[in-house]
N, C-alpha and C positions, 0 to 999 in steps of 0.2 A: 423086116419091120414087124415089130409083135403090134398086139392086137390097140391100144388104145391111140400107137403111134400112128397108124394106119387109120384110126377114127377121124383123127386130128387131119391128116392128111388128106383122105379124101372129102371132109366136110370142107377144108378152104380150099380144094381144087372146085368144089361145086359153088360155094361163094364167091368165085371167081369166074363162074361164069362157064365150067366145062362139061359138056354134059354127059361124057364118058365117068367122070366123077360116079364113083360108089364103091362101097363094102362090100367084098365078099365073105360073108362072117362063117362059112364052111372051112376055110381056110383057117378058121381059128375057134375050129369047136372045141381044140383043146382047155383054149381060157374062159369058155364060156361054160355057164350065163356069169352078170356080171351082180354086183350092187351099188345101188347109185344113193346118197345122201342128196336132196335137195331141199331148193324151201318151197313150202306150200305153196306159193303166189300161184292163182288160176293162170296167169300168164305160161308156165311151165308146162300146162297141162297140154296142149298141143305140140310141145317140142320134144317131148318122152316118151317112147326111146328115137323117133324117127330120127333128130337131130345125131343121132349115136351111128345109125344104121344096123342097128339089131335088130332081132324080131320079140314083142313083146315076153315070149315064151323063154326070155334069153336074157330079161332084164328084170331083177327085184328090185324095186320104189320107194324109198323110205324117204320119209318129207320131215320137218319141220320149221318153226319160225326160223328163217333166216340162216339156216342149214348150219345153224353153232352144232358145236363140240366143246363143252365145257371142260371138260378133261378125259383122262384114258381110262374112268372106271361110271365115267356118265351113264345114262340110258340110250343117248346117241350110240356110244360104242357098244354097249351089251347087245341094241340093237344089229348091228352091222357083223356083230359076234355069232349070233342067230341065225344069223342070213348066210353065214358061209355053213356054220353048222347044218342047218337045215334044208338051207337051197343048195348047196357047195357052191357057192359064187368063188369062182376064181379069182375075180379082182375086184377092188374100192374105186368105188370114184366119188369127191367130194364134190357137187358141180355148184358154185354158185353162180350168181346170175346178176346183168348190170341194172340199176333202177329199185334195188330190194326196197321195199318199202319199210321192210323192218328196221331200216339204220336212216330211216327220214324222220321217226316223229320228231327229233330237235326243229327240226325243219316249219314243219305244220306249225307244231305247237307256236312257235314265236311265230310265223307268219297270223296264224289266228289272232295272237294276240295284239301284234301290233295292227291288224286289219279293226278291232274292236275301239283301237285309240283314233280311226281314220286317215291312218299309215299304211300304205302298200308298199308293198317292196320291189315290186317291179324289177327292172334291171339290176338291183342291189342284189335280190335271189340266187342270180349264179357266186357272187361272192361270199353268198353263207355257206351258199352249196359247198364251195372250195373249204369254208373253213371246216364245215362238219367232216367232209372228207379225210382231214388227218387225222380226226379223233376217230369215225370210223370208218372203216374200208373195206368193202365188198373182196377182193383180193386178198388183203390182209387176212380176213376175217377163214377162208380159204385156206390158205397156209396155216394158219392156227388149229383149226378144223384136222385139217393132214399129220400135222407134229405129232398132235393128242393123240391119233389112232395109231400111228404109225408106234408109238410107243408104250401103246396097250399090251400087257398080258395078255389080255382077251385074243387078240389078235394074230393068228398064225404069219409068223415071220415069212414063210414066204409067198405070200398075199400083194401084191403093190396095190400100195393107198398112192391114187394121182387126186390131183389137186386140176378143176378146171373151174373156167368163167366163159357163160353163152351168152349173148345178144339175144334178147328177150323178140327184137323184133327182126333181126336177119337169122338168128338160129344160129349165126358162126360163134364157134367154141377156141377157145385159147388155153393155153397152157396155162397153168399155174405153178404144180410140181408133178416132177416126170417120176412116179411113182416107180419105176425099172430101175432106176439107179440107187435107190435104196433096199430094193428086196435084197433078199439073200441070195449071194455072191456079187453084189454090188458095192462099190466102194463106200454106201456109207452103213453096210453092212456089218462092215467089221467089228467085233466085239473082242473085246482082253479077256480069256477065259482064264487069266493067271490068277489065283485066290489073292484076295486083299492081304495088303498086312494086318497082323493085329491089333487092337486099337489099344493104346496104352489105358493100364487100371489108371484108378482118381485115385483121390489122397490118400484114403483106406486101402488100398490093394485091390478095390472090388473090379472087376470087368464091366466095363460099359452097356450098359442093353444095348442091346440090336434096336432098328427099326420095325413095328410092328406090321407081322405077318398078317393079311387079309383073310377070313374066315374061307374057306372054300370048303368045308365040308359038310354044311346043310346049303338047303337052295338057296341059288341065288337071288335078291328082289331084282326084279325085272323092271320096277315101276319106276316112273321118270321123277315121281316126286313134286318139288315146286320148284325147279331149278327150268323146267321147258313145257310147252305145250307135249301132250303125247304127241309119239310116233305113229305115224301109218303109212299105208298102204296107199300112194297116188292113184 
């Protein structure tokens, strides 16, 4: 059992009620320390790292709203790029968490406003709830988060980005994606090292451009920009 499988496991042996339940994360000083994405909500702040069973010494905390990952050359990722540079985090973990208030303000905003017309929403609330739900999704949003990293340059391939979601109010953690099956030598590992074909000239005979090559030889901006709130340190 590597190390996050064994997270997972002994957090629902203890949400279950067992009190031999616990990590002995000696056993896995190999993968350690780790790096965790999450989102800000003060709610988190007393579930990190203890809900993990690591010792803080053994966990870097990168937060933002609602633990996006906009893409694989974001600030989230250059972050989490840093963090294995700098800390050597062995592994990713994406954690979101259920109640984010950051995928509610549809929610608020119309309930304000129809509270303004003298409409409450009462028992109708869970069925916005449901509908805002397909638009966005705490899980989903997770998985998307994971892809992006997972398919970064930045990212040393054999790093596993896991994907999870915690109960804000029991602390139990659930799968999302099992980050082991996609490292390297994992089946979705696999890559075609066989060179592409050539791409056929256009009408003039000219050879097609490539795709433009990304600057890596001055520094890279580090800065988040207007695309997220910064990144820190829980």
């Amino acid at each position: 059992m590597r190390l996050f499988e064994a997270i997972v496991n002994a957090n629902h042996r203890a949400a279950a009620g067992d009190p031999g339940a616990g990590l002995h994360p000696a056993e896995f000083a190999a993968a350690l320390p780790v790096v965790a994405l999450t989102c800000y909500d003060p709610r988190m702040h007393p579930l990190m790292p203890e809900v993990l069973g690591i010792a803080e010494r053994d966990f870097v905390w990168l937060t933002n709203a609602g633990n996006i990952v906009p893409g694989p050359w974001s600030g989230a990722v250059r972050s989490l790029a840093l963090a294995c540079a700098v800390h050597e985090a062995k592994e990713i973990a994406i954690i979101g968490h259920n109640d984010c208030r950051f995928f509610q303000p549809g929610r608020y905003f119309l309930a304000r406003r129809l509270q303004a017309y003298g409409m409450l929403l009462g028992a109708a609330a869970t069925k916005l709830d449901e509908f805002l739900r397909g638009v966005t999704d705490e899980a989903a949003n997770v998985r998307t988060a994971v892809a992006h990293v997972r398919e970064s340059p930045l990212i040393p391939r054999p790093v596993p980005v896991h994907g999870l979601m915690v109960d804000v109010a029991s602390g139990k953690l659930d799968w999302v994606a099992n980050g082991y099956a996609a490292a390297v030598g994992g089946p979705a590992s696999v890559v075609d090292s066989s060179p592409a074909p050539p791409a056929a000239p256009d009408s003039l005979g000219r050879a097609p451009a490539g795709p433009p090559t990304p600057d890596l030889t001055g520094p890279l901006d580090f800065k988040i920009g207007g695309e997220l709130p910064p990144i820190g340190g829980g």
